[in-house]
C-alpha positions in Angstrom: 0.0 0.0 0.0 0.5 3.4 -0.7 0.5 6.5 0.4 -1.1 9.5 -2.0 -0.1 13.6 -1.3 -4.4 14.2 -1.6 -6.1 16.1 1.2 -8.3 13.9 3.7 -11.8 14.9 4.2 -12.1 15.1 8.3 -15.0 12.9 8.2 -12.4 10.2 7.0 -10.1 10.8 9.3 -12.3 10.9 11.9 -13.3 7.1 10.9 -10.1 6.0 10.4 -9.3 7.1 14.4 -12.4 5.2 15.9 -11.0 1.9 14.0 -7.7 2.8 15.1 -8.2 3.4 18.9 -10.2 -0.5 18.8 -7.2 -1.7 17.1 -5.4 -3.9 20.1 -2.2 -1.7 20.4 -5.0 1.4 21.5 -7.3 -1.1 23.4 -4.2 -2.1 26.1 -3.0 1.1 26.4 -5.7 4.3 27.5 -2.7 6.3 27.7 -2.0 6.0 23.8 -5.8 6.4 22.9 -5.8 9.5 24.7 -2.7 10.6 23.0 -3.8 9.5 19.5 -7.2 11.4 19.6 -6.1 14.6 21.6 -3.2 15.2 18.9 -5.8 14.1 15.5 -9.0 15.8 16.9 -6.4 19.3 17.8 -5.5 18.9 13.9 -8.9 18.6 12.7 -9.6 21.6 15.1 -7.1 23.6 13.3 -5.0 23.9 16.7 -2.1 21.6 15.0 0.0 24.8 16.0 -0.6 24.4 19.7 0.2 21.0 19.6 3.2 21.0 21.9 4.6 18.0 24.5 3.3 20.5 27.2 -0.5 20.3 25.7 -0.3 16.6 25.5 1.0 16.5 28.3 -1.6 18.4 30.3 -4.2 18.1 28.6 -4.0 14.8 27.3 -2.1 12.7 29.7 -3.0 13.9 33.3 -0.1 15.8 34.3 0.0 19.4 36.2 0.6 22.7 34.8 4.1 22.1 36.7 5.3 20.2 33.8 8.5 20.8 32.3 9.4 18.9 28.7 12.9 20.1 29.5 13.0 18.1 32.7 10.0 15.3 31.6 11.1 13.0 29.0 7.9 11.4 29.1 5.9 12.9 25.9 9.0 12.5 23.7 8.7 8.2 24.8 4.8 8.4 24.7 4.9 9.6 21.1 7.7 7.0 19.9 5.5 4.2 21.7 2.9 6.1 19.5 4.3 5.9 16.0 5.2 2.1 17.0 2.1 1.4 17.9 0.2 3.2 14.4 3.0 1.3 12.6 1.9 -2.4 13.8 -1.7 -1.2 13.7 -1.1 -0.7 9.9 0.8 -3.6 9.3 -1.1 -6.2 11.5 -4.5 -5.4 11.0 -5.5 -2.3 8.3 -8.9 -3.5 7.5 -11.5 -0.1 7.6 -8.2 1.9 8.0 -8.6 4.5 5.1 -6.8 6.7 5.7 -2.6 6.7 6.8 -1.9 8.7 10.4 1.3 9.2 11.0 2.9 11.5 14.0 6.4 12.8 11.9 9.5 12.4 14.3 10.5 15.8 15.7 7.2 17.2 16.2 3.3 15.6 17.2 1.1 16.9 14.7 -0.4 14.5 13.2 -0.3 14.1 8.9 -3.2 12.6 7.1 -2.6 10.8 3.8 -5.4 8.5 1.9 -4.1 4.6 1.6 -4.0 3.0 -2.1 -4.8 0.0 -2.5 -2.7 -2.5 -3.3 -2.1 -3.0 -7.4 -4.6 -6.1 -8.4 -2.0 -8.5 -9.6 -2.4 -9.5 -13.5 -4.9 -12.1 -14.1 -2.3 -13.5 -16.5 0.2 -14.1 -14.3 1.0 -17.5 -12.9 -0.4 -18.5 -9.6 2.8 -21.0 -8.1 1.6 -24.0 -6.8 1.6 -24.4 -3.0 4.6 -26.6 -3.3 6.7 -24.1 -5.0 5.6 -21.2 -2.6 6.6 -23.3 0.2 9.8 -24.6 -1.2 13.3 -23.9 0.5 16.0 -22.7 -1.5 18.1 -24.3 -3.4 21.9 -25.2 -2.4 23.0 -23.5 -5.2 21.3 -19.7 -4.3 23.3 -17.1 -2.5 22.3 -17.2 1.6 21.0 -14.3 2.6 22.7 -12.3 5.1 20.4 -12.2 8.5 21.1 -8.7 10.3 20.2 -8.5 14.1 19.4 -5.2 15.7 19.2 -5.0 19.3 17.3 -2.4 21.3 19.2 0.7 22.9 18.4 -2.0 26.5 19.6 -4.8 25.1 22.9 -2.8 23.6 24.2 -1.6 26.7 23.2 -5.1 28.2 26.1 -6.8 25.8 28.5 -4.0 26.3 28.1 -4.3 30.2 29.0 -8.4 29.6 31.3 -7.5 28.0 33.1 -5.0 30.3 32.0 -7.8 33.3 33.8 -10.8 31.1 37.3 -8.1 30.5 37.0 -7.6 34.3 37.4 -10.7 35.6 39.7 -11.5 33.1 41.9 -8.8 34.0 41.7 -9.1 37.8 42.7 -13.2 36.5 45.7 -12.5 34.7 46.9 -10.0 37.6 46.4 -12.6 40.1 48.6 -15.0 37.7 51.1 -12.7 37.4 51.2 -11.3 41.0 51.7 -14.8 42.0 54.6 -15.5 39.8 56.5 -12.7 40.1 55.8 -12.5 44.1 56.5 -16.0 45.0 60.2 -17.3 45.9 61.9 -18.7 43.4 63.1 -22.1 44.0 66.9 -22.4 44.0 68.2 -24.3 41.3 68.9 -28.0 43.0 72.8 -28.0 42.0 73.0 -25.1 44.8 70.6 -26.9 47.0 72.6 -30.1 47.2 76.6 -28.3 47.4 75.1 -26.4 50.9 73.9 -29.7 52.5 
């Protein structure tokens, strides 16, 4: 699918957000509902201006007028749990979803973009039989390279093995060597036996 650069009748919008907020990433977490339909309804409002991590903040996720984005962190995580969230809603379950929200990084205003559908695929073209979709490769293809990302957590969980596994091989090694270099050495035998 596809996005398209035409503008979104509200009314469409507005549909899209009540399939989205019963979409299960919405439906275990009120906080992100509230978040989602403060930011698109301010939009649709014509307050996208105004929509600042202190407005969210206070007026859609329950904290004071004390609040300080400076200090607070916690719009800035809300919204990336946010555009996670729209992301797997799109890709795990778009039926009824219209219409493409997204909440650009840098900023929480909300864009609006109408979804294509997919391109029919040519009645002409071959259908593979279920044994050829399901087939493995063959020997003779190139592997494909599998790249594993790890989370910003689980990064500074391997560096920290890591430094723990240099450590103890450090303090090892100094423990050898302390106990070489410290310990008498034995006097050769030819010495030993001439002062009996």
């Amino acid at each position: 699918m596809s996005d398209t650069e035409e503008e979104v009748p509200a009314d469409r919008v507005v549909e899209t957000l009540e399939v989205l907020l019963r979409s299960p990433p919405f439906l275990r977490s009120p906080k992100l509902a509230r978040f989602l339909r403060f930011v698109v309804e301010e939009e649709l409002a014509g307050r996208g201006a105004t929509i600042k991590a202190y407005t969210i903040a206070t007026q859609a996720l329950g904290r004071g007028p004390d609040f300080d984005a400076s200090l607070d962190p916690s719009v800035r995580v809300e919204a990336g749990r946010l555009r996670r969230a729209l992301d797997d809603t799109y890709a795990q379950h778009p039926a009824g979803l219209e219409v493409r929200v997204t909440v650009p990084v840098g900023g929480y205003r909300p864009r609006f973009a109408l979804v294509a559908e997919a391109p029919a695929a040519p009645e002409d073209a071959a259908v593979p039989e279920p044994e050829e979709a399901l087939r493995l490769p063959a020997a003779e293809e190139e592997p494909r390279a599998m790249v594993v990302g790890f989370s910003p957590r689980g990064q500074v969980a391997v560096i920290a093995l890591l430094a723990g596994i240099l450590l103890v091989l450090c303090v090892d090694l100094g423990l050898t060597l302390s106990t070489r270099l410290g310990a008498d050495p034995v006097p050769p035998r030819d010495i030993a036996a001439r002062s009996k």
